[in-house]
C-alpha positions in Angstrom: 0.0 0.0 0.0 3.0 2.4 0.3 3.1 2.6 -2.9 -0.4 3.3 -3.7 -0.1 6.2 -0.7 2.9 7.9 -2.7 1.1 7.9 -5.6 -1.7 9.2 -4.6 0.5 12.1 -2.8 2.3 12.6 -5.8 -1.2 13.4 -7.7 -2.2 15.4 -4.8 0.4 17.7 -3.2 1.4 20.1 -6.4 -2.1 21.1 -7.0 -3.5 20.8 -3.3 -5.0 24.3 -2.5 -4.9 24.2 1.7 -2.0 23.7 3.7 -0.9 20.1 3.5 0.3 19.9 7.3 -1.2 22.2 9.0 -5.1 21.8 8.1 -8.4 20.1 9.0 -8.4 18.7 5.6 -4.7 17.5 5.0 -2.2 14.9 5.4 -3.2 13.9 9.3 -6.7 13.7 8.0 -6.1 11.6 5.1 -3.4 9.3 7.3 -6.6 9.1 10.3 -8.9 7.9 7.1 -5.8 5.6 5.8 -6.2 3.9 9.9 -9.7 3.7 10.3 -9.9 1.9 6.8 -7.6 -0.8 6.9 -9.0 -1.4 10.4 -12.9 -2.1 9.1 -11.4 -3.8 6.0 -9.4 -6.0 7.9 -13.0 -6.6 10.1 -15.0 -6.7 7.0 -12.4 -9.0 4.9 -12.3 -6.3 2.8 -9.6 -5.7 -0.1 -8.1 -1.6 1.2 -6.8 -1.0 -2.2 -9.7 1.5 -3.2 -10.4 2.5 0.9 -6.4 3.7 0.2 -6.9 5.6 -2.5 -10.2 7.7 -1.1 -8.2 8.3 1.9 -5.6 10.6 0.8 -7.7 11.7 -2.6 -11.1 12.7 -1.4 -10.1 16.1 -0.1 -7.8 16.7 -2.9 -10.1 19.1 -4.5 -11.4 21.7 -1.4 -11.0 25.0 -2.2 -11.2 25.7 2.0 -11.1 24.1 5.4 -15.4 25.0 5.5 -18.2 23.3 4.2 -17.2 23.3 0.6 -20.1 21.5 -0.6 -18.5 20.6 -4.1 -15.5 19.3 -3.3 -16.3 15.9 -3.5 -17.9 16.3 -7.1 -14.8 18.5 -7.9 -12.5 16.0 -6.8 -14.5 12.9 -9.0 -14.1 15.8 -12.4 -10.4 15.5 -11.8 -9.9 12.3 -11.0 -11.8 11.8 -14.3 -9.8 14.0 -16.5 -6.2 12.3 -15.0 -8.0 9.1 -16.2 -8.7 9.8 -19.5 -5.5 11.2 -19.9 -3.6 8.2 -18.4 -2.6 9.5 -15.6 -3.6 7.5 -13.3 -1.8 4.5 -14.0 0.6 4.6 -10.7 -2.4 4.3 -8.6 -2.4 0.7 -10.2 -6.6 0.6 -10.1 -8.8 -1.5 -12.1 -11.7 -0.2 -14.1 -14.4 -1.5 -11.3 -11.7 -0.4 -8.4 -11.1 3.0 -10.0 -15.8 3.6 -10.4 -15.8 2.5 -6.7 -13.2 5.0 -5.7 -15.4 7.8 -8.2 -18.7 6.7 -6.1 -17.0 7.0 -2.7 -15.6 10.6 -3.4 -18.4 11.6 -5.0 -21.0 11.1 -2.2 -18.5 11.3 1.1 -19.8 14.1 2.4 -24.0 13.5 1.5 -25.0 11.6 5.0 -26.1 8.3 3.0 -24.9 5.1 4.0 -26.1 2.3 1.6 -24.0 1.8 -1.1 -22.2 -0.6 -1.9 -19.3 -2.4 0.9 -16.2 -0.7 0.1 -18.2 2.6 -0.1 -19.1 2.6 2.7 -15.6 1.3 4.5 -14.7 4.4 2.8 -17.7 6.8 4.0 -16.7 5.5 7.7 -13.6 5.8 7.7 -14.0 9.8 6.6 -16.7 9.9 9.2 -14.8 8.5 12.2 -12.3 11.5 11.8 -15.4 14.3 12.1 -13.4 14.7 15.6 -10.6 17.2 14.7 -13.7 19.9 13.5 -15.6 18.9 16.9 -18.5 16.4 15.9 -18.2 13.3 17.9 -19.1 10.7 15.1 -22.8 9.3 15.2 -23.8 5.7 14.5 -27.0 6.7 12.9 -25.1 8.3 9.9 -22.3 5.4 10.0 -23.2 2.4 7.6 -20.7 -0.8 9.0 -21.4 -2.7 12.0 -17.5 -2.2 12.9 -17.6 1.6 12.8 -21.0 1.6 14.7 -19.2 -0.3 17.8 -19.0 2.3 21.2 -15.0 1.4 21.7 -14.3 2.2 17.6 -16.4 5.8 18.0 -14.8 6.5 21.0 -10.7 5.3 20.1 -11.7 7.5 16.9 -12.7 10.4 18.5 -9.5 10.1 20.7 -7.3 9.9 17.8 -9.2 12.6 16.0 -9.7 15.5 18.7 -5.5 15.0 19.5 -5.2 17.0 15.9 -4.9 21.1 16.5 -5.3 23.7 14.1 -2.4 25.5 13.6 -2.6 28.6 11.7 
């Protein structure tokens, strides 16, 4: 997975808008996501190949640290345009990998939670992290049995609020 993680950073970090280190929606973030994932994979027998990706690229496109409604859709259009033009191949995805990854991103930040299981490892895994902005993650808007467990909401939050904003 390192090297899925490097090339994800490698597409991210010379067009990422916020500050990389010192934001809500940067590198700690995306290395939180990158935790909770392969932990609910690993419960769920899941494959983290696509869970890897979503973590360090589904914030790639925010324009700032609020609400930014679009950013998920924003992200999916540029994901789209590296894959038409080929350059996506370090990320190593398949075509039915790659259309997961698109879903996830697209609909991270919407509140749904059916959709298909790697989606939603990757919804959860976002959504166990709401700490560092001060929401302590609720298991009506989680969609794994894993992420819904007391002792995973609260070792989440734990990790999560330890994160300060530096500006």
């Amino acid at each position: 997975m390192n090297n899925l993680i490097q090339a994800c950073l490698g597409l991210v970090k010379p067009q990422f808008r916020l500050h990389i280190t010192h934001g809500w929606h940067g590198i700690a973030h995306w290395s939180r996501v990158w935790y909770n994932a392969r932990f609910l994979c690993s419960e769920l027998g899941l494959k983290p190949v696509v869970p890897c990706a979503f973590s360090y690229l589904h914030d790639s496109q925010r324009f700032d640290e609020g609400p930014d409604y679009l950013h998920g859709p924003r992200a999916c259009e540029w994901l789209d345009r590296l894959y038409h033009n080929g350059q996506l191949g370090p990320l190593n995805l398949d075509y039915r990998d790659y259309k997961l990854l698109v879903r996830a991103i697209a609909g991270h930040s919407n509140g749904e939670t059916e959709e298909h299981p790697i989606v939603q490892v990757c919804w959860d895994s976002d959504r166990l992290d709401l700490g560092r902005v001060g929401i302590r993650p609720d298991p009506r808007y989680l969609c794994t049995e894993p992420a819904k467990r007391s002792e995973v909401i609260e070792l989440a939050w734990q990790r999560s609020v330890g994160q300060k904003m530096l500006r």
